[in-house]
N, C-alpha and C positions, 0 to 999 in steps of 0.2 A: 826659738823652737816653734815650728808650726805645723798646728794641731789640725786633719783634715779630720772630719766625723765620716767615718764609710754609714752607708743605709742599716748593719745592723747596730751601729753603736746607738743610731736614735731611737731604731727601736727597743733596743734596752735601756734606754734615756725613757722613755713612752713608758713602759713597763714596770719601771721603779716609781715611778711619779703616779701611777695610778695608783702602786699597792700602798703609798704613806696614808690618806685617807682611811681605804679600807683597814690600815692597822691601829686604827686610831677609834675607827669605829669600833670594829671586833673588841677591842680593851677596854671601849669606857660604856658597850654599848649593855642595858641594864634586864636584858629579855635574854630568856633563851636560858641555854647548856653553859654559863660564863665560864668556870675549869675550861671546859670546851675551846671556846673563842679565843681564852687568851693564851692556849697549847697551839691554836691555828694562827694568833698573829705572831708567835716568836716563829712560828716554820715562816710568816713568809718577813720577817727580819731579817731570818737567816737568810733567805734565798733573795731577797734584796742587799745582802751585802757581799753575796758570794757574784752576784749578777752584776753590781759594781765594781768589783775586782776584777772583771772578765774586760769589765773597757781600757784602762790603760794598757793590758795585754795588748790590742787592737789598737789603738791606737799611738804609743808610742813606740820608741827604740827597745829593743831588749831589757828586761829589770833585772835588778840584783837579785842573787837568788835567798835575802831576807824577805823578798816582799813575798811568798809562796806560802808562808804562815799561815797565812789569813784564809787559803785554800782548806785548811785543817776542820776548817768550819764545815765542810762538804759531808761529814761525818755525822750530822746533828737533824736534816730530813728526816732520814730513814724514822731513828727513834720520835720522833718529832710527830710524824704521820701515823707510827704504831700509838702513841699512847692519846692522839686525836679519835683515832676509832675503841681504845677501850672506852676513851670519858666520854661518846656518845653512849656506847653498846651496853655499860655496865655502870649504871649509877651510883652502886655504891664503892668504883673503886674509889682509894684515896693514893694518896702521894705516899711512897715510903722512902728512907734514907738509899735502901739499895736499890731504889729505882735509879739513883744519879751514877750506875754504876754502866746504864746503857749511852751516857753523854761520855764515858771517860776516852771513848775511843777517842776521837776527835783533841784533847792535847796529847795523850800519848802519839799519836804521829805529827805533831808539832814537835815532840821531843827526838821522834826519829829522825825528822829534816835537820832540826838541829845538830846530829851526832853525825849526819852527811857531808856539814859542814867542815872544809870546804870540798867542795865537788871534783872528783877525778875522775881516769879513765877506768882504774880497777877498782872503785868502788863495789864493796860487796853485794848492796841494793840495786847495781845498776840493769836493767834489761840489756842482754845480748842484743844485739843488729842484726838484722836480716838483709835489710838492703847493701844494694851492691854502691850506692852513693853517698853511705854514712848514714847516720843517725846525731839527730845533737843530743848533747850530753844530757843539758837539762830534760831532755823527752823520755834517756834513758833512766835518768835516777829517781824519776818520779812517777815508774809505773808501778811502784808499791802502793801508793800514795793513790793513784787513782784507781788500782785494783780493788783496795780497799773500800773506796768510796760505791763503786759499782757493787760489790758484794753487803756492803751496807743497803744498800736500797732496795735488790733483787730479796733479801732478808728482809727485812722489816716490815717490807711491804706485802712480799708472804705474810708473814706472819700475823698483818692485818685483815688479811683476806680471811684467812682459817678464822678469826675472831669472826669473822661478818656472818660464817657460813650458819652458825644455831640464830641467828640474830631473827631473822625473818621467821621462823616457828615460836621464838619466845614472844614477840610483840603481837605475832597473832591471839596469844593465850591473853593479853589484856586489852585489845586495840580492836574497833569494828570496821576502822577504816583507818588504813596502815600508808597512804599515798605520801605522809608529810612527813613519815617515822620509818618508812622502808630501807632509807640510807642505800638506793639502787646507786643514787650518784655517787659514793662517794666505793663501792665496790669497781663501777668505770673509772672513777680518777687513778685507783691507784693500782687497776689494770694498766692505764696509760701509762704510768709511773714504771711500770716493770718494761714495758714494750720499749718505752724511750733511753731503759739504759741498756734494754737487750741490741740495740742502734747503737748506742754509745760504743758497746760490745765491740760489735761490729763496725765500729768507725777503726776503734784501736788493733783488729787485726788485721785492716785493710795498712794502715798506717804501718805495721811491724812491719810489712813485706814493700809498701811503696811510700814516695811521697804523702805525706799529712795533705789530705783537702779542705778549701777552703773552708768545709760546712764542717768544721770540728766537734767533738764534745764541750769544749768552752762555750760556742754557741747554745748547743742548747740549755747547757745549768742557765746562759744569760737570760735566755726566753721565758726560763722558770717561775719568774715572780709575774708575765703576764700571762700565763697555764693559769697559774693560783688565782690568780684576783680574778679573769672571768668565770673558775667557774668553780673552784672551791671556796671562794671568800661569798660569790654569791648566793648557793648553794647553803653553804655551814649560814648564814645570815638566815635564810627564811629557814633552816633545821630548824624542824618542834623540838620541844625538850622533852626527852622519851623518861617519862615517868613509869616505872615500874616496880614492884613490891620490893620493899628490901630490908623490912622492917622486919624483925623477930615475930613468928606466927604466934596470934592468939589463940585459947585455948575455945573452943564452940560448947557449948552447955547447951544440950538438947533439951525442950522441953516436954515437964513431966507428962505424958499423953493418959487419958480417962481408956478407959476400955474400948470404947465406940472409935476412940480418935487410931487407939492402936492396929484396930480391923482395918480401918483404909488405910494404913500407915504401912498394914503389910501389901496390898494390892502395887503400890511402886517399886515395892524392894523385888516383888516374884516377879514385874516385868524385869527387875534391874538384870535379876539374875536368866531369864530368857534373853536379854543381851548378850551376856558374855559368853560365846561359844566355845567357852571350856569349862562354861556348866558350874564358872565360881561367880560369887557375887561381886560386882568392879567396885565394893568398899574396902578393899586391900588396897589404899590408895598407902601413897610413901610416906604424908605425914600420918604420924602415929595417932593423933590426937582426932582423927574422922574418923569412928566408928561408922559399920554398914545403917544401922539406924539413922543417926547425925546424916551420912548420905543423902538419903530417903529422905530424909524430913525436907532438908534445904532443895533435893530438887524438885518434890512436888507444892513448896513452898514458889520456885522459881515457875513452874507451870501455871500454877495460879496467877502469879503478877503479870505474866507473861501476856495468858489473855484477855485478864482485867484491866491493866495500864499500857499495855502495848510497847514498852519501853524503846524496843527496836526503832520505832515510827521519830526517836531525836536520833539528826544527824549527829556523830561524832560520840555515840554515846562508847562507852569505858568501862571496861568491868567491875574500875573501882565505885564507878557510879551504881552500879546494877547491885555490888556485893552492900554498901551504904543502905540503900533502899531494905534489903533483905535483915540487915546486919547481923552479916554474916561476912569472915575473913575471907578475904579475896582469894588465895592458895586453895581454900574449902572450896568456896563456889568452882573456880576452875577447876579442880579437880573433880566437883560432881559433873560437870558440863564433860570434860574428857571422858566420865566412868560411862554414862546416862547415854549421852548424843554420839559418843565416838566422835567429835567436831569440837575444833580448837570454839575460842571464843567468838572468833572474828566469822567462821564460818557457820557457826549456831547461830549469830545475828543477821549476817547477810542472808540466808536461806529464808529468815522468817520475814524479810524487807522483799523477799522476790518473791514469797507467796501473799505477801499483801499486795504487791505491784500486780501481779495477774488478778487478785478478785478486784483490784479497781478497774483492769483493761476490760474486762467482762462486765463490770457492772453497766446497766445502760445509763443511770443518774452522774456519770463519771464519764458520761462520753463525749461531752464537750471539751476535755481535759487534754492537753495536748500528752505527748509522751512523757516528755520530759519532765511537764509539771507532776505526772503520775509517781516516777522516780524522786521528786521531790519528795511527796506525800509519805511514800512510803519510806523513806529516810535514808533516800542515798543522796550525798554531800553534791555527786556530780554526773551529768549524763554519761562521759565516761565509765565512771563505775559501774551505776544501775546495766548498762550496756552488758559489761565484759560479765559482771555476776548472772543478768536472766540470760546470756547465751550460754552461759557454760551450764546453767542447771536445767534449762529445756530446750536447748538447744536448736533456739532459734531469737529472735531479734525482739523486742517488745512489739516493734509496729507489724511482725508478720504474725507475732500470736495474736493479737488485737484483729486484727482481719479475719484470720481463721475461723477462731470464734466468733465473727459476726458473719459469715459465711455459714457457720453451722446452726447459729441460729435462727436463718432465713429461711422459711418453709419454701419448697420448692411449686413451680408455679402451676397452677391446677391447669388439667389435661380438657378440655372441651369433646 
């Protein structure tokens, strides 16, 4: 028997041979989201074994229809990618018994192909033909099987989307710089993920009515494990590990204030309540345990640190770091930051990194300082960021306000 290789079989020869490495990594490697890692190398074991299966399809004679088992595997993605985005998104989920109840698809339609066995024409499972040139049998009785699989992926991978969509508000509330924890990529992978079986889709209603083309949905499951490995395995490799409160809240003990401490103690509660334009005080926060005082205390305690230690001025700083310094529970502090600023965490720190960026652009001892290095000082991680945050809050560029102001500074030149 002789075996010719067509061009896609080597690239899914290519494709399985890059992802054993990266599986190997992702499993033993010791940094990171590990739940994580090693949810992301069984998806791509799976999809390395399912992409293997696809070669002798392509390359030899017709199989028996035992060997189509192994396709049942095609059912284990989906959930596979859904519970890759809870163990980023939600730290404290764990593993339960009826979670194994989303892998059960995948042998129940093993047991279906089994009870198919053997294959006829009036099988109950079998797709009707449209064409006027036949259909073969095996393409008919195994559109359960791949309907399934397509419905699994367009599912689950919804349904990782919907998980992703509070994701980007919750890491604002502990994060001042979200570029390594946004998980932007992994919302395009498995937008990609829905498009390529809504193709698939569409490969199999072309296929009901004519001839099967050569660019099948077999190719693409084969392409799948090199999808993965450039840009999920690279991707989930540099993911931060999104650390977020998940610990039972402690209880805050205010302390006892003297008479004098209570007088200015009320001055931040009556701005508190000049904030809330329905005229109640934002110490109605959800946990029970932050009274309107307790409030007040922690955030004119955070105003004080704020412009004694400058905290904002370290890149990559973290609420938990800021709540530590204060000690005070990180739920408390964010919640005063919500009642007080109206502004998540990450937008209360940026704001105050773009108003130290401007009094360095203005100062004249600072103006040998290139831009960049300005964004530095003032604690953003990357000229990127400093960028996109001073356009969006004055909306204009760091090096045209820098001009500006040294435009308005310039006395205009005497009249003769």
């Amino acid at each position: 028997m002789v075996i010719t290789l067509y061009p896609i079989s080597l690239l899914i020869f290519a494709s399985i041979f890059i992802c054993l490495p990266l599986i190997l990594l992702l499993w033993m490697a010791p940094w990171g989201n590990r739940r994580a890692n090693h949810c992301l190398a069984l998806l791509l074991v799976v999809s390395c074994v399912i992409a293997a299966a696809q070669l002798p399809m392509t390359e030899l004679p017709p199989l028996p229809t035992s060997y189509f088992y192994i396709f049942s595997l095609q059912l284990l993605p989906g959930p596979l990618l859904f519970f890759f985005t809870l163990l980023l998104t939600h730290p404290g989920f764990s593993w339960q018994r009826q979670h194994l109840l989303h892998l059960l698809p995948a042998p129940l339609m093993a047991l279906v192909w089994w009870l198919q066995q053997p294959l006829s024409e009036s099988g109950l499972l079998n797709l009707p033909c449209a064409r006027a040139s036949g259909c073969e049998l095996l393409y008919q009785a195994r559109f359960l099987h791949r309907f399934s699989t397509y419905l699994s992926l367009i599912g689950y991978c919804s349904a990782a989307l919907w998980v992703l969509r509070p994701h980007l508000s919750r890491i604002k509330q502990h994060y001042s710089e979200i570029e390594q924890v946004h998980l932007r990529w992994l919302k395009v992978l498995l937008s990609c993920y829905v498009v390529a079986t809504l193709l698939a889709v569409g490969l199999e209603w072309h296929g009901f009515f004519h001839p099967r083309p050569q660019f099948s949905t077999g190719v693409l499951q084969g392409l799948s494990p090199l999808v993965l490995a450039l840009t999920l395995g690279y991707f989930g490799l540099q993911q931060r590990h999104i650390q977020l409160e998940t610990t039972a809240p402690r209880t805050y003990t205010p302390i006892v204030a003297s008479a004098s401490e209570t007088e200015q103690q009320a001055q931040p509660q009556q701005q508190a309540q000049q904030r809330d334009g329905a005229g109640n005080a934002p110490g109605k926060y959800q946990t029970s345990s932050l009274t309107e005082s307790a409030a007040a205390e922690i955030w004119e305690q955070l105003q004080q640190r704020m412009l004694r230690d400058k905290p904002h001025l370290k890149p990559g700083l973290k609420i938990a770091d800021l709540a530590l310094t204060l000690d005070v529970p990180v739920h408390h502090l964010s919640e005063c930051i919500n009642g007080f600023a109206r502004q998540s965490f990450y937008d209360f720190i940026n704001q105050r990194r773009v108003e130290e960026a401007a009094r360095l652009l203005t100062d004249p001892q600072h103006r040998h300082l290139s831009v960049t290095d300005i964004g530095l000082q003032a604690g953003f991680n990357s000229n990127s960021t400093f960028f996109t945050h001073f356009k969006k809050r004055l909306q204009m560029t760091p090096k045209q306000f820098r001009q500006r102001q040294s435009e308005a500074s310039t006395p205009p030149p005497k009249t003769i």
